[in-house]
N, C-alpha and C positions, 0 to 999 in steps of 0.2 A: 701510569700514575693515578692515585688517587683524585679524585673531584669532590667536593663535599657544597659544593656554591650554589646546588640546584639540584630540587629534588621531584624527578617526572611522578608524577599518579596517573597509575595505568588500574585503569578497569577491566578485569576479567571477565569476558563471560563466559569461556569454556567451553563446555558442552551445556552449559544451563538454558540453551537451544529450545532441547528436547526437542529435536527436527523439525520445527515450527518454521516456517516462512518467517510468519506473522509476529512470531515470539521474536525471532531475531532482530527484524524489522522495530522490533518496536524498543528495543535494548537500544540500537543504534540512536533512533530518531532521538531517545531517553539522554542518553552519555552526551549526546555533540551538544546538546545543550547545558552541560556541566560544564565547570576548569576542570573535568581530566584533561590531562596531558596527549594520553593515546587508549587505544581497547584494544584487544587480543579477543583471538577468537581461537579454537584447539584444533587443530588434524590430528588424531590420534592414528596407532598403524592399524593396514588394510585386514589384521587379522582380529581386532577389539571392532571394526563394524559387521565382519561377519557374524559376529554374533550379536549387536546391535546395528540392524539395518534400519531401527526407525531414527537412528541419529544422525542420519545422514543427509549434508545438505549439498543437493547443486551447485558448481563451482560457478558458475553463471552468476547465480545470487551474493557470493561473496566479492564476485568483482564488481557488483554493484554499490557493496556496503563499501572498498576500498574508496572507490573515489568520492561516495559521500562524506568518508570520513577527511580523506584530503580536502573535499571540498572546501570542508570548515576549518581547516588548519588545525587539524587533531593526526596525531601519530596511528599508525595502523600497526599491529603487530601480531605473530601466529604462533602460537604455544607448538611446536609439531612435531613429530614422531616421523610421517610416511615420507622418506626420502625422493618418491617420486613425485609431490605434490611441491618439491619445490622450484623447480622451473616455472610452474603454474604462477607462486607468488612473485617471483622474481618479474618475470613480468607484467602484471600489474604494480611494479617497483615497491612494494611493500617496505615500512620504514626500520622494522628491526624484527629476529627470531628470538625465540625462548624454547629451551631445552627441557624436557619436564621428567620427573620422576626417576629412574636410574640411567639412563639416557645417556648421561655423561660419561659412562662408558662404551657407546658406541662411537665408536669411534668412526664407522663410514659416516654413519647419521652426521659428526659433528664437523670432520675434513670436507663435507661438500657444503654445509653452511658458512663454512670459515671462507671458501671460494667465493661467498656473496659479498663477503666484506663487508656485509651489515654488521651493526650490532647484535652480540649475542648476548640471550639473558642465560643462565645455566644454572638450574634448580642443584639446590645440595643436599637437596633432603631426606634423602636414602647414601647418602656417600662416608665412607668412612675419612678418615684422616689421610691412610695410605694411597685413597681414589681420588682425591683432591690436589695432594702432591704430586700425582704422577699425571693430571689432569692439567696443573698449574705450570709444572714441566714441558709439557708438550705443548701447550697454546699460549702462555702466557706475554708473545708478545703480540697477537692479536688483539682482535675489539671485542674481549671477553668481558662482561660483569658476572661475577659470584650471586647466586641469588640466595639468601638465608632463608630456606622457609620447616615448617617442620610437620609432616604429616600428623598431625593431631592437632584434636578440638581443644585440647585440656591447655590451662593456661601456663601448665606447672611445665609444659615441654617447650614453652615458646625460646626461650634460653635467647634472649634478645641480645645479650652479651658478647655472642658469637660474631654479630654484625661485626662491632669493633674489631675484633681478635682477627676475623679473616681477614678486612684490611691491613692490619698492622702485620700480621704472618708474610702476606703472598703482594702489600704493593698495588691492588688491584681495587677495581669498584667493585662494593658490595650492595646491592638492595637486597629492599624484605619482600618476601609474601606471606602473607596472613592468612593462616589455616586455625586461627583463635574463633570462637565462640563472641567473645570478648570485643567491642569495637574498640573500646578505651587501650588495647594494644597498639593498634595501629599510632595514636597519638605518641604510647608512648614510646613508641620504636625512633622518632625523631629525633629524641636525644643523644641516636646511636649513629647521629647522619647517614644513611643507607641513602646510595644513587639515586635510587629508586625506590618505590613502595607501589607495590603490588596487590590486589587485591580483588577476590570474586565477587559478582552481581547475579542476583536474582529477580524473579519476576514479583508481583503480589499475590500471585494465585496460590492458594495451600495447596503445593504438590511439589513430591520430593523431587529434589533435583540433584544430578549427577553431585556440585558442590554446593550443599544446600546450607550446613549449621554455620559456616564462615562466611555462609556471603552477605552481602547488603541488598538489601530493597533496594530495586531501581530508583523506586521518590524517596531516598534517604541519600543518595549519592554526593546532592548537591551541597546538604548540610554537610556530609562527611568531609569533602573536598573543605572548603570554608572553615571545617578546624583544623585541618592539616595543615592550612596555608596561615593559619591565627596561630596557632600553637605555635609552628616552627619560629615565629616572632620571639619567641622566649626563650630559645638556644643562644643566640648572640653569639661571640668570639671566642669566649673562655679566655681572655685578656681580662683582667682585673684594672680598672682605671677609676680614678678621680671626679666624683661628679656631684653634680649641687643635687642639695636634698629637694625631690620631687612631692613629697607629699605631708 
């Protein structure tokens, strides 16, 4: 069943890493001190680090950040591809997975995360109609959420409309993730109540990063959060009622 009563904000940060210790380190210490909800961090699979081995982080260091981020009562969470990294998370108890990019067709990938029973987030952003059905088919009575996101910057693809539409089709929770240019998307994706809202962080340093034109400045995070949780005040109930003139 759908839920529309609460809405997590989750900070991406990817690979926006760029195999930095320091960088990582310094994204975390950044976020816990936000209202994000939770962060994600990416395992991509072992054949995209063979050809970028400087993106690679020590798993040691990630079970460092997990329990900082428990520490603080923030959500932990792992965008991930490599099917053998996840023992790894499980035990450090990690709070939820996320599915990324055409993924939702692998099916060994998504039958051994469904075995966690955690929440799963499940990008659609490469999926047609036909891989969604057959996807909805098969898992839909798991702890699936629908993730609406759309690989591009342009505002004209964000088709935020879809949020709704996949709710009402398949039943299920849908959140957004924000691949806009545009931060005033994010706001206005509230009105589309998404589970969740999704979205990438970056450092301040000028250097490209793996998700660079979408993300947010780390020291912009805290504004951002703050009108998400202001804004959502102006959705209300969609009940029409009686009420004395305020102004």
């Amino acid at each position: 069943m759908c839920k529309i009563d609460f809405v997590m904000y989750i900070a991406e940060i990817g690979l926006n890493h760029l195999g930095s210790i320091e960088r990582l380190k310094k994204y975390f210490d950044c976020l816990i001190s936000t209202n994000v909800d939770a962060i994600t961090i990416q395992i991509r699979e072992k054949s995209y680090y063979e050809k970028n081995k400087d993106l690679v982080i020590d798993a040691g260091i990630y079970s460092e950040m997990i329990k900082l981020t428990k520490k603080n009562n923030k959500k932990f969470g792992v965008a991930i591809a490599d099917i053998d990294m996840i023992d790894f998370f499980e035990s450090n108890n990690i709070d939820f997975y996320k599915v990324i990019r055409n993924d939702i067709n692998n099916k060994k990938l998504i039958d051994r995360l469904i075995l966690t029973k955690k929440k799963l987030i499940v990008s659609t952003g490469t999926s047609s109609e036909k891989e969604l059905q057959n996807f909805i088919n098969n898992y839909f009575k798991h702890n699936i959420t629908l993730n609406h996101t759309q690989l591009s910057n342009n505002i004209d693809d964000c088709n935020l409309k879809a949020i709704s539409n996949l709710k009402q089709k398949y039943n299920i929770d849908v959140s957004y993730g924000s691949h806009s240019r545009d931060i005033d998307v994010l706001y206005m994706s509230l009105c589309f109540e998404p589970s969740d809202i999704l979205f990438y962080v970056k450092d301040t340093e000028n250097l490209k990063f793996p998700d660079n034109d979408h993300a947010i400045s780390i020291d912009n995070v805290s504004e951002v959060i703050e009108n998400l949780i202001y804004f959502k005040r102006a959705i209300g109930t969609g009940k029409k009622k009686k009420m004395e003139i305020k102004i």
